[in-house]
C-alpha positions as CSV (number, residue, x, y, z in Angstrom):
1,X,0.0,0.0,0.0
2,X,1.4,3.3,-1.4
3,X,1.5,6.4,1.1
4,X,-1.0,8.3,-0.4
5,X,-3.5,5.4,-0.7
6,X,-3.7,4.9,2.9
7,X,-5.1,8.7,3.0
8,X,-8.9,8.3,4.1
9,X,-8.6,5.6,7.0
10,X,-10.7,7.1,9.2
11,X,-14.2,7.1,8.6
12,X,-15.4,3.7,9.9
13,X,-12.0,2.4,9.7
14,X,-11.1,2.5,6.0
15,X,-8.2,3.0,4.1
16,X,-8.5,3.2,0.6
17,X,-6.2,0.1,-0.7
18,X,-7.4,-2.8,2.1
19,X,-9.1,-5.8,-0.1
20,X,-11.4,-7.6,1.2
21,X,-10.1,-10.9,-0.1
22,X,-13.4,-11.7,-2.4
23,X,-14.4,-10.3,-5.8
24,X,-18.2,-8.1,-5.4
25,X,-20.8,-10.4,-6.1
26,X,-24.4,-9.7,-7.8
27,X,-25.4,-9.1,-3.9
28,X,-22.8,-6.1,-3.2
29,X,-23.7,-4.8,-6.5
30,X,-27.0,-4.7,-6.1
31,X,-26.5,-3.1,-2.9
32,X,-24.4,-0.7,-4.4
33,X,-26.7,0.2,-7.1
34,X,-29.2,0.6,-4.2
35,X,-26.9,3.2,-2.4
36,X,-26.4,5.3,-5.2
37,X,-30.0,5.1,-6.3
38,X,-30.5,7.2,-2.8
39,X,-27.7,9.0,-2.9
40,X,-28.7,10.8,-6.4
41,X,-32.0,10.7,-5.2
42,X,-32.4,12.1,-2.1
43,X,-36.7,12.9,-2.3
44,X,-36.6,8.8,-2.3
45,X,-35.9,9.1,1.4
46,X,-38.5,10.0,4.4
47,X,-38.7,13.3,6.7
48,X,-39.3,12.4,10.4
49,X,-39.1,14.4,13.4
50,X,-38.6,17.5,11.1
51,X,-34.7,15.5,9.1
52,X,-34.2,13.6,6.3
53,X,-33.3,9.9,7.3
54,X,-31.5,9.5,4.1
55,X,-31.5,5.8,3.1
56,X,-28.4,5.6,2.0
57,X,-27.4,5.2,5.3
58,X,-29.1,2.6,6.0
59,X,-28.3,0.4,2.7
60,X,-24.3,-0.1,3.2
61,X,-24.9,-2.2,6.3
62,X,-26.6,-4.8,4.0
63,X,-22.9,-5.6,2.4
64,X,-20.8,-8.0,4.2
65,X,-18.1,-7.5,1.7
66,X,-18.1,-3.9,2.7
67,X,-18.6,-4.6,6.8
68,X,-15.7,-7.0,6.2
69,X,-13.8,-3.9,4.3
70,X,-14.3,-1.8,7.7
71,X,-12.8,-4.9,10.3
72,X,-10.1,-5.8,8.1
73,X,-8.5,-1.5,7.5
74,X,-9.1,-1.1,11.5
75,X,-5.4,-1.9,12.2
76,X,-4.6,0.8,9.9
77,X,-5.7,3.4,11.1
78,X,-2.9,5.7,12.1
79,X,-2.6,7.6,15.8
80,X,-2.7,11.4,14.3
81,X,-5.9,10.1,12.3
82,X,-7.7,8.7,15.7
83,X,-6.6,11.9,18.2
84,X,-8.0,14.3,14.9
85,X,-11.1,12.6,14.7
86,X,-11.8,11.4,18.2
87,X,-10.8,15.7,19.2
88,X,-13.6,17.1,16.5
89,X,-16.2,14.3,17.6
90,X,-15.8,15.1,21.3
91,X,-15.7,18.6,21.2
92,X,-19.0,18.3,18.7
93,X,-20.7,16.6,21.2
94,X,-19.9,19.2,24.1
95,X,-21.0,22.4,21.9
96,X,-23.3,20.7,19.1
97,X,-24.6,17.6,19.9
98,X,-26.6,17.5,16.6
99,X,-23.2,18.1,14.7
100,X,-21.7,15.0,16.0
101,X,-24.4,12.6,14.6
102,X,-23.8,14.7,11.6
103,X,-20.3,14.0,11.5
104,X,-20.5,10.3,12.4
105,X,-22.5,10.3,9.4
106,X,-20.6,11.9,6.7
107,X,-17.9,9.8,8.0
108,X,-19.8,6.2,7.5
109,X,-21.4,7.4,3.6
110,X,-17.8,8.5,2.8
111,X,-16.3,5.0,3.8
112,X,-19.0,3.1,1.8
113,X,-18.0,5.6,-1.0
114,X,-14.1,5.0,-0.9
115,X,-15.5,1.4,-0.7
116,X,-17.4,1.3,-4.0
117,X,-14.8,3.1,-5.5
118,X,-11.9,0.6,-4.8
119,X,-13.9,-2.2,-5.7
120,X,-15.0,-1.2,-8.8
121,X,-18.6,-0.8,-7.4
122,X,-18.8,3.0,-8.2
123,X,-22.3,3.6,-9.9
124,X,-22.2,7.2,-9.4
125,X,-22.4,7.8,-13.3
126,X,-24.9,5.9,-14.2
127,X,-27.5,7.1,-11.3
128,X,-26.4,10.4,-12.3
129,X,-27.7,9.9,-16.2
130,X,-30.8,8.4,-14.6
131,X,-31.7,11.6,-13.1
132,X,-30.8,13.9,-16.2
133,X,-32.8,11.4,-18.1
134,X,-35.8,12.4,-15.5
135,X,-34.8,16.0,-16.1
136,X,-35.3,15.6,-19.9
137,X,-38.6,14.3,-19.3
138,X,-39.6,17.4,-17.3
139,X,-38.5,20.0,-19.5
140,X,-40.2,18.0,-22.7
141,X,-43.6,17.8,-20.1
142,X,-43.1,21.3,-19.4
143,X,-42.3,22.4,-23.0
144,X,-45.1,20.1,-24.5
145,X,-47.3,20.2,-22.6
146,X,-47.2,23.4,-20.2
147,X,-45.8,23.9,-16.2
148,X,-48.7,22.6,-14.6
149,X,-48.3,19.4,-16.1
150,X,-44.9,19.2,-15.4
151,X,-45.1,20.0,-12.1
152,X,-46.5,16.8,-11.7
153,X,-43.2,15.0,-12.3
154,X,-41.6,17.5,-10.1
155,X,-39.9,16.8,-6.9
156,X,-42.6,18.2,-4.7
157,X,-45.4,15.0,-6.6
158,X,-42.8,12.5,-6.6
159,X,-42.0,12.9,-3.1
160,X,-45.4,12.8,-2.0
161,X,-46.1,9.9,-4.1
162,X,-43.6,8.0,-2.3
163,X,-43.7,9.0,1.4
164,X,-47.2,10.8,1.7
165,X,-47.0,12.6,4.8
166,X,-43.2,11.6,5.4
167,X,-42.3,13.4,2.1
168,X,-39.4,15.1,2.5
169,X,-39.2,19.0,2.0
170,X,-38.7,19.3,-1.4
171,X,-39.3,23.0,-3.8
172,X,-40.1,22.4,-7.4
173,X,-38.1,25.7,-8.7
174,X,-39.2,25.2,-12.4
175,X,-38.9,29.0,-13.5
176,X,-35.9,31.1,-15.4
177,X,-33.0,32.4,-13.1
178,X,-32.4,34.6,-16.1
179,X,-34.1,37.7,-16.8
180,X,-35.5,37.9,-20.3
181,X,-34.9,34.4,-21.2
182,X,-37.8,31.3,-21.0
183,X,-35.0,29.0,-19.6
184,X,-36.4,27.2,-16.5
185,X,-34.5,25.1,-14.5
186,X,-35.4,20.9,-13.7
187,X,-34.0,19.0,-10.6
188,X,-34.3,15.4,-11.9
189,X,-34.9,13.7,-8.5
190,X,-33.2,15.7,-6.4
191,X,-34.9,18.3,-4.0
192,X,-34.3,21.1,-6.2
193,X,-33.0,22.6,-9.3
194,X,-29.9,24.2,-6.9
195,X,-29.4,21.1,-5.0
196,X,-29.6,18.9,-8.7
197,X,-26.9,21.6,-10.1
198,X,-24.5,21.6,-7.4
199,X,-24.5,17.7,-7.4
200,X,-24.1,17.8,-11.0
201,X,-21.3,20.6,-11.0
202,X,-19.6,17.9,-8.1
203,X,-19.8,14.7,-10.4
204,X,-18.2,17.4,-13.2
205,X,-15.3,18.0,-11.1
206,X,-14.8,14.6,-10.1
207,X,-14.2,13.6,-13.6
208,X,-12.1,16.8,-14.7
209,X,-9.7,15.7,-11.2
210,X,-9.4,11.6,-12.4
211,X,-8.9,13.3,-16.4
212,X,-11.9,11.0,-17.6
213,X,-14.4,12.6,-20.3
214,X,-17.5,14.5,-19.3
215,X,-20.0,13.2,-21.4
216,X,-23.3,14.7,-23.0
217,X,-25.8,13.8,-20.4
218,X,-23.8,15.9,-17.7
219,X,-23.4,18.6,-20.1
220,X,-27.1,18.3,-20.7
221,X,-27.7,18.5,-17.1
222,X,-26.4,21.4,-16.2
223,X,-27.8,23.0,-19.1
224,X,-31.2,21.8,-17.7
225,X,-30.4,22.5,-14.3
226,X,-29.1,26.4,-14.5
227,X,-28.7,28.0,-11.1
228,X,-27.0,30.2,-9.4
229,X,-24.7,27.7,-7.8
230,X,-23.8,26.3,-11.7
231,X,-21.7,29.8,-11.8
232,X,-18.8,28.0,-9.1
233,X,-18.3,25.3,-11.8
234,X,-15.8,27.5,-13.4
235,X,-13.9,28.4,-9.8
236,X,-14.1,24.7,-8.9
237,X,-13.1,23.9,-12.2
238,X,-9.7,25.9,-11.5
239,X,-8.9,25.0,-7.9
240,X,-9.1,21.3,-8.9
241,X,-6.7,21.2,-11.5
242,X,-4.5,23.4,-9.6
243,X,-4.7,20.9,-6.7
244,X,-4.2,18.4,-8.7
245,X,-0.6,19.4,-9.6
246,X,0.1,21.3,-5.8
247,X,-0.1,18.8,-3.0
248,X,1.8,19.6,-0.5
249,X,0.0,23.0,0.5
250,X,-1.4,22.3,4.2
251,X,-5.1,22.4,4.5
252,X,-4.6,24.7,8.1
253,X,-3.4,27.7,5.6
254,X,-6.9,27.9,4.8
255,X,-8.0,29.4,7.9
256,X,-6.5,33.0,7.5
257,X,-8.5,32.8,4.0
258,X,-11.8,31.9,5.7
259,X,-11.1,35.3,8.1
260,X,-10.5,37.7,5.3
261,X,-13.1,36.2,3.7
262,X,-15.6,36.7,6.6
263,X,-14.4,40.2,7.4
264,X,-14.8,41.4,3.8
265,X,-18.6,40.4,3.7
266,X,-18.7,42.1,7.5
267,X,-17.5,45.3,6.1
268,X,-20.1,45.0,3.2
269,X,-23.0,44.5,6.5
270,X,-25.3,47.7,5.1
271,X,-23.9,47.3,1.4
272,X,-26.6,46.4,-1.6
273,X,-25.7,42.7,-1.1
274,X,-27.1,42.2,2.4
275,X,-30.0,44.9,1.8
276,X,-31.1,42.3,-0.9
277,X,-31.4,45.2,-3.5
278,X,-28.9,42.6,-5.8
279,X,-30.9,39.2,-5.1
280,X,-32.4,37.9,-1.6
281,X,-30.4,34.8,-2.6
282,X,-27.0,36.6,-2.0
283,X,-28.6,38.2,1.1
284,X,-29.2,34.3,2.7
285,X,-25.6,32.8,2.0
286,X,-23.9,36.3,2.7
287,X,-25.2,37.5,6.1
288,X,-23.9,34.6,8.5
289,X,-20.3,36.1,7.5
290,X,-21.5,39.3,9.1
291,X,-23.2,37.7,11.8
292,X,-20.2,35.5,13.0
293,X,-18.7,39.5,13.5
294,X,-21.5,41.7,14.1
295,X,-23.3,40.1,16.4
296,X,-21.6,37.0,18.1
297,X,-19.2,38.1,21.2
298,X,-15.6,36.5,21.4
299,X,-16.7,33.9,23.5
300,X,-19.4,32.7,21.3
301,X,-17.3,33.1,18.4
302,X,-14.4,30.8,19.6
303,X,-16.9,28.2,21.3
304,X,-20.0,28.4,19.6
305,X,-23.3,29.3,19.4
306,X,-24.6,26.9,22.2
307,X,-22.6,29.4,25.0
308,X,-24.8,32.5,23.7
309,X,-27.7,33.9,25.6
310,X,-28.8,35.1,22.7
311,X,-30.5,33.7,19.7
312,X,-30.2,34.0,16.5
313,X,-33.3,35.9,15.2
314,X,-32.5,39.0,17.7
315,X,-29.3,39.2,15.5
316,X,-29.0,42.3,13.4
317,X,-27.8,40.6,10.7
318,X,-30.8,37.8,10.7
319,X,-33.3,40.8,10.6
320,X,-31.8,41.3,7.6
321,X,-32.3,38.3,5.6
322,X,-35.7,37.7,6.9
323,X,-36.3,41.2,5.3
324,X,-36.0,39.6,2.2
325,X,-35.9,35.6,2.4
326,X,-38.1,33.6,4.0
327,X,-37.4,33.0,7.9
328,X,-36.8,29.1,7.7
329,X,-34.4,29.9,5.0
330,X,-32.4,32.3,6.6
331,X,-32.3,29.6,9.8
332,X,-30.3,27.4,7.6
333,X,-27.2,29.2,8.0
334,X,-25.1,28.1,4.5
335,X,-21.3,27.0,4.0
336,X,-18.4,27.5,7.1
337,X,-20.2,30.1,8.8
338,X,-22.4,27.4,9.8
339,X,-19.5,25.4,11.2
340,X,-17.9,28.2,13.2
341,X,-21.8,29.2,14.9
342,X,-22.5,26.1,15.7
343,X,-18.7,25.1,16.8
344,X,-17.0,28.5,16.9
345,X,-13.5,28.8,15.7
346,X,-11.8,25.9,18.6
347,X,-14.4,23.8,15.9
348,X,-13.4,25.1,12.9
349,X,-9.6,24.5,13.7
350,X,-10.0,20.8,14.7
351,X,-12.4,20.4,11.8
352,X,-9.2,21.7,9.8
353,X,-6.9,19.3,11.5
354,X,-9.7,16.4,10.9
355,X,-9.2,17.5,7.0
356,X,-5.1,17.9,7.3
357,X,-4.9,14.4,9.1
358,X,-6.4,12.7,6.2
359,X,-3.9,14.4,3.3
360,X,-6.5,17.0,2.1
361,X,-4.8,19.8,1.0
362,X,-5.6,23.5,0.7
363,X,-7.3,23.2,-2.6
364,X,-9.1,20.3,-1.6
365,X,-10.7,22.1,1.7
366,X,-10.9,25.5,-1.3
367,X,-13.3,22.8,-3.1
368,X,-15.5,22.0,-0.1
369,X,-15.8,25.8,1.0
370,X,-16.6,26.4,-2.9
371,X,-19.2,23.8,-3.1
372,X,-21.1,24.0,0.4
373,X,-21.8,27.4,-0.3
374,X,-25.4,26.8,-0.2
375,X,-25.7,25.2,2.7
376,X,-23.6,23.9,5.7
377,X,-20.4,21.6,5.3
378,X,-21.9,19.3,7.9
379,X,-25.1,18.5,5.9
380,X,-25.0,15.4,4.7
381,X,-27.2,15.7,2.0
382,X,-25.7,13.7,-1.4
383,X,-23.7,16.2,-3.1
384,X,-22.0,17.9,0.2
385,X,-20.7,14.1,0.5
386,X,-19.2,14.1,-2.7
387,X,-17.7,17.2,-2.3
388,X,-15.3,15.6,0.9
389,X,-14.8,12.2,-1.4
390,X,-13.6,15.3,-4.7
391,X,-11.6,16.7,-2.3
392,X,-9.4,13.6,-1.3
393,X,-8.7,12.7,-4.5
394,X,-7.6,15.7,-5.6
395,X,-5.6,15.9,-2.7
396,X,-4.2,12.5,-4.1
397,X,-5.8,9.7,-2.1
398,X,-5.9,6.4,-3.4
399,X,-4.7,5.1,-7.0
400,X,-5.8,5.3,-10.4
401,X,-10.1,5.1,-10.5
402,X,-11.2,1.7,-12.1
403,X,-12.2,2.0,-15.2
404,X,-15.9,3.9,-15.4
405,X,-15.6,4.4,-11.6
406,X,-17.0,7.4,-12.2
């Protein structure tokens, strides 16, 4: 086992290069296909006690091959990688409890990923053309045959149709983000025409960083799919093929980034961008920059939210988003200002060290602050996973992908 392949060890005990001794069988396939089916799917999976229980959670402990993957890379997991991740986990159950679980999560779907992907199990790609495919049907519905009908094979019907009640929250977005053009924008079987983008705009970069060839139906998807969050492509595009090349760059340098970068958008507080006079959409993902500034005190700032006596909607800067967003929106705090409210910066810096401990380098935490922009890095909603799984490969875990891995 090369050095770099024994990168990602720690979630569930799994370094990238352990075999498990046996070739898949039509079983782990099937599980596998199973997985991804959920994974590219999440408005397959219920909504209970006000979260998504994603199923593909559930579906990797139905493997043996894979449970047999996690017992067998246990002995390799190194000390730094245990103190990094048993630190974050035990300082996210002290100041967010509900960030552990998250955590514990993201670490058992990316195992069963770096799983799939060793043993040629990877059936990202072809899930993926499955949900363009549903895409294409939507926009011929709506084109043929007018939005209402469409709407019917939208997320918000299918969801239903499924779970009933248990559906889980889902927004059928089929309008132009373009003024002046009749372009609307399809989510496949995702939540959303954002979330269907940003997932496709992962699976992009994925390729670009193994050199494989993006093929029509992702182009076609993110044609179909146009959102705001289709516009990082291009900056993704460029961090990954620079981290490709520079891999030695620590992943902790990226905290005196994140600070300027949160101290810019404080200094635009009052500016056009928070006022929502630009978009309310900016308004939502901009604000908890100023809030983490404006409004929390040092103490909440380096420890986290749970420590303050004050909530978040008497925060200046929440008034302000809820001026022009809906309130449950702006309550979904988006990309590392989530992390450092909820954990504070003593969080954010072990989170870094979690990151550094597993090989991922500067560009590769660049490429999970780029594509969590729209919502926390903790989520663990399909293409947030994805974006931790991009970011260790470009940082140069593992080998060569098996042939159509991805």
């Amino acid at each position: 086992m090369t050095p770099e392949s024994e990168l990602f060890v720690y979630a569930a005990g799994a370094p990238p290069a352990i075999t498990v001794g046996t070739r898949p069988n039509a079983w782990s396939r099937g599980v596998s296909h199973a997985f991804f089916l959920f994974f590219t799917s999440p408005i397959l999976s219920p909504y209970l006690d006000q979260k998504t229980i994603y199923l593909f959670w559930i579906v990797p402990i139905l493997d043996p091959l894979f449970l047999k993957y996690l017992l067998r890379s246990a002995a390799g997991i190194s000390g730094q990688r245990w103190w990094a991740t048993g630190a974050l986990l035990l300082w996210f159950a002290a100041v967010a409890p509900e960030s552990c679980l998250r955590w514990s999560l993201m670490l058992w779907s990316l195992a069963y990923l770096w799983y799939a992907f060793e043993q040629d199990l990877f059936y990202l790609g072809f899930w993926m053309v499955v949900n363009v495919a549903v895409a294409v049907l939507q926009a011929l519905t709506y084109w043929g045959l007018g939005p209402a009908a469409a709407m019917q094979l939208g997320p918000n019907n299918i969801a239903a149709t499924v779970w009933g009640p248990y559906a889980t929250r889902t927004f059928t977005n089929f309008y132009s983000i373009v003024p002046g053009f009749d372009l609307p924008r399809f989510s496949g079987l995702s939540r959303e025409g954002g979330f269907f983008a940003s997932l496709l705009a992962t699976v992009v970069l994925l390729k670009v960083s193994e050199r494989q060839r993006i093929g029509l139906p992702l182009w076609l998807g993110i044609v179909l799919s146009l959102s705001k969050s289709t516009a990082f492509l291009a900056l993704g595009w460029i961090v990954t093929a620079i981290g490709a090349k520079d891999r030695r760059t620590p992943a902790l340098l990226f905290l005196p980034f994140l600070l300027c970068f949160c101290l810019a958008y404080f200094l635009c507080l009052d500016g056009a961008l928070m006022e929502g006079r630009i978009s309310p959409t900016f308004t939502q993902r901009l604000y908890p920059y100023a809030a983490l500034f404006h409004d929390l005190d040092l103490q909440n700032l380096l420890a986290g939210s749970r420590l303050s006596p004050h909530v978040l909607a008497q925060f200046k800067s929440f008034q302000l988003c809820v001026n022009v967003e809906s309130y449950v929106n702006c309550l979904e705090m988006p990309s590392f200002a989530a992390l450092i409210y909820a954990a504070g910066i003593v969080g954010l810096c072990l989170y870094l060290w979690q990151l550094a401990a597993l090989g991922v380098t500067l560009w590769g935490v660049l490429l999970i602050f780029i594509l969590t922009s729209n919502v926390s890095p903790l989520s663990n909603t399909s293409f947030v996973v994805l974006s931790y799984f991009l970011a260790m490969r470009v940082s140069g875990a593992g080998g060569p992908p098996p042939r159509g891995a991805v």
